[in-house]
N, C-alpha and C positions, 0 to 999 in steps of 0.2 A: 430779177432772178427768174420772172415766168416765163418771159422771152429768151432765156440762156437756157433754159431748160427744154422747150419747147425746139430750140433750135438742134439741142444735144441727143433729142430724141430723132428727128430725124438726119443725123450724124454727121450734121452742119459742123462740127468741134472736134470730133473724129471717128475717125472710125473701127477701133479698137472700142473692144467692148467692158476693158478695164474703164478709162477717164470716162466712159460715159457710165457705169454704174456707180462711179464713183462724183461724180457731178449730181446724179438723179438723189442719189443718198443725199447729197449738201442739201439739196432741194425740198425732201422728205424734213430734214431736218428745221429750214431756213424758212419755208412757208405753209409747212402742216399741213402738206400735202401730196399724199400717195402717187407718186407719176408713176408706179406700177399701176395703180387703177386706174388712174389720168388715161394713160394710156389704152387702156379700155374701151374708152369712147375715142378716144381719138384715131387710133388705127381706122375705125372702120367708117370716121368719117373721111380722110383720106382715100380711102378705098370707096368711097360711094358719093365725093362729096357733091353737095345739094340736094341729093335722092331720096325723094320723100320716105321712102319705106324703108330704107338701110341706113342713111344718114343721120347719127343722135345726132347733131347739131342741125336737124332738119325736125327734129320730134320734142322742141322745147312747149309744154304745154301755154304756156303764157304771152305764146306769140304763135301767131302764123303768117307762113310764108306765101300759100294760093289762097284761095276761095273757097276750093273743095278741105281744106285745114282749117279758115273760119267757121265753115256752116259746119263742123264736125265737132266742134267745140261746145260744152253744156255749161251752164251753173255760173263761178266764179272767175272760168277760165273764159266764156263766151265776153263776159265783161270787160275783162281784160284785154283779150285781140279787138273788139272794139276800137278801143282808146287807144291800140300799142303805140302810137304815132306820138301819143301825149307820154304814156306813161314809159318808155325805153328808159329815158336815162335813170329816172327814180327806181327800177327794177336794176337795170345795170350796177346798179351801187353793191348789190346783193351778190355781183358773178361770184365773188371768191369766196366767199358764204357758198353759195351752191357748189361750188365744185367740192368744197370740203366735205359737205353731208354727202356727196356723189362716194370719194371718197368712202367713207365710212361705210356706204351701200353694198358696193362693189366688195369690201374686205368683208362685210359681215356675212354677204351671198356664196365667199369662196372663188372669186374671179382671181384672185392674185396666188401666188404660190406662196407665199411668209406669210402667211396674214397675221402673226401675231407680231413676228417684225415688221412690218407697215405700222399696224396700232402701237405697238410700243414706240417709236421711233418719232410719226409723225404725236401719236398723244403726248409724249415726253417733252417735245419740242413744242407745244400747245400749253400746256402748265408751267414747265420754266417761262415762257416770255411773258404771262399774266404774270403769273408770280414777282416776278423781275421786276416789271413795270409796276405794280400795286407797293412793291418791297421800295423801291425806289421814289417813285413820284405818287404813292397814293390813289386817291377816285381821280387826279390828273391821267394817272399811267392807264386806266381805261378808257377815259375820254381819251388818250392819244392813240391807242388799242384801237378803240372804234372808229375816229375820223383817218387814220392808217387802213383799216380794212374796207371802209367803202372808198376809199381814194382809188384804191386800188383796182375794189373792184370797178367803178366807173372806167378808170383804164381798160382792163382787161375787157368789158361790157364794147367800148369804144373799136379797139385792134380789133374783135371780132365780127362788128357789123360791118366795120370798112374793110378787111381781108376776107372775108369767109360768106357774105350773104349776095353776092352780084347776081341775078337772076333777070333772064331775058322779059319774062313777062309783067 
C-alpha cells in the first residue's frame, strides 16, 4: 500500500486529482498515515534530492550522510552515526514508526489543511486495527501488530537506502 501510494502521489495511477485523493484517503485509512503530511517532506525531498540543507531525507538525525553531518552530530545521535553501518537495519525496523509520529508533527504544527480530518481518519483507523486485532486474537493480535509494523518498517528502511541514498562521495 506504501508503494501504491507513493507511486499515486506522484501520478504514476493518474492523473486526475479525484482517484488520487481518493486512493491517498484509502492510505490514510489503510496504514495510519497522513500522506497529506507524508507529503510534506517528500515534496521537497524531490525537489532537492540529496541536498544536505533542503533535503529532509538528507537531515535524518540518526544517520549521516558526509563527514561534515558526522562531526555535527552530539550526545546520543554522535553514537549512533558511529555505528550506522552496524546499526541500519535495527533502526530501519522503526521507519513506519517514524513516519507516523512525523505525521502527527506535521498535523499538530498545521502543515496540512484538515488537520482534524487527518487525526480523525488516520487515529480511527489506529484504534479499530488494535482493537480488532486484541478483539480477535488477543496479546497474539499485538504480537502480530508489532512483528507487522517492523516488517514493514524494515521494508520500507530497505526501498529507501537502495532508491534514495546513491551519493558520489
Amino acid at each position: 500500500m506504501g508503494f501504491i501510494l507513493h507511486d499515486t502521489g506522484h501520478g504514476q495511477l493518474s492523473s486526475k486529482y479525484f482517484p488520487m485523493g481518493l486512493v491517498r484517503r484509502f492510505g490514510n485509512l489503510f496504514l495510519c498515515v497522513s500522506m497529506t503530511a507524508w507529503f510534506c517532506d517528500h515534496t521537497p525531498h524531490h525537489d532537492n534530492p540529496n541536498d544536505e540543507r533542503f533535503d529532509p531525507d538528507s537531515q535524518i538525525k540518526v544517520f549521516a550522510f558526509t563527514k561534515e553531518q558526522a562531526q555535527a552530530r552530539f550526545g546520543w545521535h554522535r553514537f549512533m552515526v558511529k555505528y550506522q553501518a552496524y546499526l541500519f537495519i535495527p533502526v530501519s525496523l522503526f521507519s513506519l514508526t517514524s513516519m507516523r509520529i512525523t505525521t502527527i508533527r506535521h498535523v499538530l504544527r498545521g502543515d496540512v489543511k484538515e488537520p482534524v480530518r487527518e487525526l480523525v481518519v488516520t487515529g480511527t483507523s489506529a484504534i479499530v486495527y488494535v482493537a480488532a486485532m486484541l478483539f480477535i486474537h488477543g496479546w497474539m493480535g499485538l504480537l502480530f501488530i508489532t512483528i507487522a509494523e517492523l516488517t514493514a518498517g524494515l521494508y520500507f528502511g530497505l526501498a529507501f537506502i537502495t532508491n534514495h541514498r546513491g551519493r558520489p562521495d
